[in-house]
N, C-alpha and C positions, 0 to 999 in steps of 0.2 A: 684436387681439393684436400685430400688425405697429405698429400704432399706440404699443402702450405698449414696446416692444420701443428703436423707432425715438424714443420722448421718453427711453429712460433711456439709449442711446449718447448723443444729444444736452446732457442733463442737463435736470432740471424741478425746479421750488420749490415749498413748500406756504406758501402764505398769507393772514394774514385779513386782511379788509377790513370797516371801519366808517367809518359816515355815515350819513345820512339817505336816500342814494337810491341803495344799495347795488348793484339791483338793474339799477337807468341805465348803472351802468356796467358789469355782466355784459351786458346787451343789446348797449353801443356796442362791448365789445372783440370781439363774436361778428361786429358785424357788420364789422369791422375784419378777420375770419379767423383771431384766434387761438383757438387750440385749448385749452377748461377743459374738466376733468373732475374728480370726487370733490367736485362743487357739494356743500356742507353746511351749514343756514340752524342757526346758533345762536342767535340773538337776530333780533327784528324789523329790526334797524340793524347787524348781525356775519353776516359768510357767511366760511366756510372752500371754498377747492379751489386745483387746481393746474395749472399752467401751466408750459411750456416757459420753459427759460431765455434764448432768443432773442423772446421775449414780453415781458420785464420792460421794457425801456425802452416802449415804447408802452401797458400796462399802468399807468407812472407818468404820463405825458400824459394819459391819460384819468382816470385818477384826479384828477387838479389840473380839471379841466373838469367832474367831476362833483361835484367839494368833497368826494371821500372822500379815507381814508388805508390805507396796505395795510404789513405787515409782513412780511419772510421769519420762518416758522417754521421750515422744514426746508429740507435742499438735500440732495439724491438725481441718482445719474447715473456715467458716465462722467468728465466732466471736474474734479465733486469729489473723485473718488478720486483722480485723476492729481495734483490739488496738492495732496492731503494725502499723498500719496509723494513728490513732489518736495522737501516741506520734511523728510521724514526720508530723508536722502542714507545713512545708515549701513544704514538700512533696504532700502533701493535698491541698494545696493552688493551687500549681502548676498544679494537677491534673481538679480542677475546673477551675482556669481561663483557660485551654487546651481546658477545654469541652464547658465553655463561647466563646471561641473565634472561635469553629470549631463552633458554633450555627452561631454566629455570620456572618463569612463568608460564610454560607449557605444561607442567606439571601439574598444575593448579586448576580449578575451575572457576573458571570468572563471570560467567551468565549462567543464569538457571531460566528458563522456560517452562511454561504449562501449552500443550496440548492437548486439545479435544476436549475439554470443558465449555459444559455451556450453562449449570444453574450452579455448580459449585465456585465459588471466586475463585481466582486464582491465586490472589493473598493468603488463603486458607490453605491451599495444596503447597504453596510455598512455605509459611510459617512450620507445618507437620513436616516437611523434607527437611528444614531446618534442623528442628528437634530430633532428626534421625541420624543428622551429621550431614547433611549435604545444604551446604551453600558456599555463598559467594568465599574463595581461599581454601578450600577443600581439597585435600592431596590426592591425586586419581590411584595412585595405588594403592592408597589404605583404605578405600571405598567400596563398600559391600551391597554390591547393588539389590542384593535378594532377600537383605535385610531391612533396606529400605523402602524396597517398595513393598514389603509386608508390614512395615510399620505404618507408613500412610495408606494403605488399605484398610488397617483395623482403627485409625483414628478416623478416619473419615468414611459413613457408615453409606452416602449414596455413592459412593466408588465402587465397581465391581471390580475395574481390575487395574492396574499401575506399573508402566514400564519405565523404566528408565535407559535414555541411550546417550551416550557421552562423542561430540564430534568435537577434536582438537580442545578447548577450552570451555565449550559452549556443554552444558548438562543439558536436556529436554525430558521433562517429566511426561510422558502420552498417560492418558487416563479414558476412561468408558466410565459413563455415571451409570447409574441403575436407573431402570423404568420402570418407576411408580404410576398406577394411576390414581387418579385424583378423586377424592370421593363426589360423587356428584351434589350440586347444590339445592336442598331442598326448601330453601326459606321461601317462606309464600310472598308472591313479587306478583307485579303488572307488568302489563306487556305497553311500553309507550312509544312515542311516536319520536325515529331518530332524527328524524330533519321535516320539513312541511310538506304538505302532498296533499294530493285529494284519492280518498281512498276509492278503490276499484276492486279487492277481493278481501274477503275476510273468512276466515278459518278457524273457530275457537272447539281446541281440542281437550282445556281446561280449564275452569273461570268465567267470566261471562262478558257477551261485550258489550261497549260502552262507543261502538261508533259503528258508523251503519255506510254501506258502500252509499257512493256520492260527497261522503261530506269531506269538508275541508279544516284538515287538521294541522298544528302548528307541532311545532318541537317541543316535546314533552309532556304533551297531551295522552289520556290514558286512552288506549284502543282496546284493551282486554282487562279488565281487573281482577286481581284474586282474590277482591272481597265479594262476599257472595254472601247474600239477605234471603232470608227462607219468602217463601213466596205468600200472600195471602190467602188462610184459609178462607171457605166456603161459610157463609154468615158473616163474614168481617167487612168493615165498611172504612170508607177512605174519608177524607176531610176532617168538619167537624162533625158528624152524625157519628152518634154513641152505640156501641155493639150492643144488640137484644140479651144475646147473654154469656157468661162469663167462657171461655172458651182455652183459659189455664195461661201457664206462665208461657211470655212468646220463646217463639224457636231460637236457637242461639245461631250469631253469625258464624260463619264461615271461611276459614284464611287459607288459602291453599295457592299453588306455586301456578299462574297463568302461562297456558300454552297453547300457541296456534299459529297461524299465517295471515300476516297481513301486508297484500300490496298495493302500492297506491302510484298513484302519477308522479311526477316529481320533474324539475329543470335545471336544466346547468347551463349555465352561461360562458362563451369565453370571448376573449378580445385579444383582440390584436393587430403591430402599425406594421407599413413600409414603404420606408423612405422611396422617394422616386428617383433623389440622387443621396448615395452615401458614400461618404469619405473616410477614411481615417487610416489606419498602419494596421500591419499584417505579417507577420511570421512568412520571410522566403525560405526555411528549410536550410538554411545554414547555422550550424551550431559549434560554439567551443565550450570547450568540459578543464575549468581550471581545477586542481585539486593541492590543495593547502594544508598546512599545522596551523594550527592558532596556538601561542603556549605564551601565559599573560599577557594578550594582548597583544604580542606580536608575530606576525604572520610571515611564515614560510612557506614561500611557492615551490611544491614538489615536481608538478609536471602542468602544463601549460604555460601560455604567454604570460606577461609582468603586466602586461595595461589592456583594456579591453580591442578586440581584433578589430571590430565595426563600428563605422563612424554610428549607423543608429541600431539602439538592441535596445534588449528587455532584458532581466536577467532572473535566475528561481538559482537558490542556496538552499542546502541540506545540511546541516552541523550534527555531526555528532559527537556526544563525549563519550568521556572514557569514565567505566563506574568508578561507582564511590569502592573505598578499600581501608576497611573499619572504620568508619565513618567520618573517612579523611576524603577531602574532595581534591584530585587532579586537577589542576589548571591546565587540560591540554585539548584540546578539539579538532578535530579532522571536518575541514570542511570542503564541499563540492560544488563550486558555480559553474553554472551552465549561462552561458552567453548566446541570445538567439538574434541573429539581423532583423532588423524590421524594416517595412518599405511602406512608403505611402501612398493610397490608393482612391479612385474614385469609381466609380460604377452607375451608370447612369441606364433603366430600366423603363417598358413602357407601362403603360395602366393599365392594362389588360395583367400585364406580366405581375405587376406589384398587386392587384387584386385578389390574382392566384394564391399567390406567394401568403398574404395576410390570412385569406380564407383557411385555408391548408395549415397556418399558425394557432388560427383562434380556434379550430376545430379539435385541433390537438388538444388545444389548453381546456375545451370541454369537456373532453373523452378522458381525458387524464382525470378527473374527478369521480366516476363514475366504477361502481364496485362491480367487480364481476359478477355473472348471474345476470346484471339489468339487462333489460330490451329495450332499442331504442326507436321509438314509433313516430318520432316526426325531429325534422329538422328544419329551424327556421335561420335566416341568415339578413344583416341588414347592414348595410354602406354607410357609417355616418359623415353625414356631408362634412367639408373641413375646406371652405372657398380660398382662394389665394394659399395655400398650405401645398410644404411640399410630401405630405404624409397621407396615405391612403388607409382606413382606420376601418374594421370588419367587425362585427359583433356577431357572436353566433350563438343560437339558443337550441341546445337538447331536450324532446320529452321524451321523458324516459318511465317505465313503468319495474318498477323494484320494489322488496322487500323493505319497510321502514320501522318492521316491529323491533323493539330491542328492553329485556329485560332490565327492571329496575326493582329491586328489594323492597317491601314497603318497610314501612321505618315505625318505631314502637310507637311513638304519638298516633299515626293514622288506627291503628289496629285497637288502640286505647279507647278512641274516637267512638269504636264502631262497637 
């Protein structure tokens, strides 16, 4: 391996040899030390193989002493690529200023990234890296990263800390926000009802309630209120019967932030079909991956095939461009098709099996609505008939018993009201 490695930096020749004593002179150059390989007898008087290029002048001396004659067929190596690029200079040119100008824009930073933000934009951590000297065309070695990332720490005050790490072209700003907590909300609200139910527990730990276990309440219905009415004194009368005597000016309402537990019954429904025969195409797990330039509209194939592989596919493309660069746009796009076979298919199941199958769908598509925390205490399920159909159709119903309180602010008008 070292061997043929070490004849093609060198450079080696492939050629025949005829005469009468062909083989006088494979013996004299072997014993002379030079190096043949791909010996090939085509004629009793014709041998083909190959030999270094540093071989051929003692190669022709032996040949003139043995009365044969030898021809280059081929010429393979290092040093015939190097003069067939030397006589195309425009070629050679092009090759280096390629390799100058990918140096070149190595240099540079051409993507800036935010990580580890989650309430700060990242238009904001970009804009402040900007103003610090880092963005898009920014030279990596006049780049001060610890001047940087101390400027966008002090311009932006929920950032605790800001690193900067440069891979190849690509900058990534990492960042840690600061944790604030949040002042808690003290406006005086009601506790109302987030979907319908019929209530089953009630808990009022402030405010007063306004619904009583058994009943049946809709969405948006108040179940705890924080308006709160001083209660009637001793002597005071309801209706129209007039108080014996004056008893002073009434008590002032009350607005304060409603809090307690309230959980009620509540149902989810799901649905769901299944065919008892279905057909259609199908991904078999054979895939090709073309990969293109796009540059004004016209496209060059880099690596894959020129037309698609499989008589039937589907196909998913990826384009990407190349950034803006001072707010010139490239016309150049790199794009990726993936080509997958598809085949077509039928599947034919029994009723028992497709009943499963539905049940086990709709059941999901119940459960899937249902917040964590609830319990579910009955499950009911029902077939709907569908004669001459080739669809088997499940309706499934969850009771479920959950929390439905959920705070709502009251609003100035009510509090006005009151």
């Amino acid at each position: 391996m070292l061997s043929r490695l070490w004849s093609y930096i060198t450079g080696y020749v492939s050629v025949v040899i005829e005469g009468k004593n062909p083989e006088k002179l494979i013996n004299m150059a072997v014993s002379r030390g030079l190096n043949l390989w791909d010996v090939q007898w085509t004629d009793n008087d014709r041998v083909r193989l190959k030999v270094r290029l540093n071989g051929i002048r003692a190669l022709r001396h032996i040949s003139r002493r043995t009365r044969c004659r030898f021809r280059i067929t081929g010429k393979t190596g290092m040093p015939f690529r190097i003069a067939r690029v030397r006589k195309r200079k425009v070629l050679l040119a092009g090759a280096v200023l390629c390799v100058l100008f990918v140096y070149m824009m190595s240099s540079f930073i051409l993507f800036v990234e935010v990580e580890g933000n989650k309430e700060v934009p990242a238009e904001r951590i970009i804009s402040a890296a900007e103003d610090a000297g880092l963005a898009m065309g920014t030279w990596k070695r006049r780049m001060d990263k610890d001047r940087m990332e101390r400027y966008i720490r002090d311009q932006i005050q929920e950032i605790s800390w800001v690193g900067i790490k440069v891979t190849g072209t690509k900058a990534v700003i990492e960042v840690a926000e600061k944790k604030t907590a949040k002042p808690p909300d003290r406006r005086p609200a009601d506790i109302v009802a987030a979907k319908d139910g019929m209530v089953t527990e009630i808990l009022v730990l402030s405010g007063r309630a306004a619904a009583a276990e058994g009943d049946l309440v809709k969405r948006g219905d108040v179940l705890i209120t924080g308006i709160i009415r001083p209660e009637p004194k001793p002597g005071e009368t309801s209706g129209d019967e007039e108080l014996e005597e004056d008893t002073g000016p009434p008590a002032p309402v009350k607005y304060v932030r409603a809090n307690g537990i309230v959980r009620a019954r509540t149902w989810y429904e799901g649905y769901a079909e299944r065919r008892l025969v279905e057909s259609g195409v199908k991904r078999t797990g054979k895939k090709v991956q073309v990969l293109s330039i796009r540059v004004c509209k016209k496209e060059l194939i880099i690596k894959g095939p020129k037309s698609p592989p499989y008589l039937n596919f589907v196909t998913s493309a990826d384009i990407k461009k190349l950034p803006e660069w001072r707010n010139l746009s490239i016309p150049v796009e790199i794009v990726t098709t993936n080509y997958y076979e598809v085949e077509k298919y039928r599947d034919i199941i029994g009723i028992s099996e497709a009943k499963s199958q539905a049940f086990q769908k709709a059941l999901d598509c119940a459960r899937a609505g249902i917040p964590s925390g609830a319990k579910i205490i009955k499950e009911i399920s029902e077939e709907i008939p569908a004669r001459g159909s080739n669809v088997v159709r499940i309706k499934v119903v969850l009771e479920v018993v959950e929390e439905i309180g959920r705070v709502q602010p009251l609003k100035p008008e009510e509090m006005q009201l009151n």
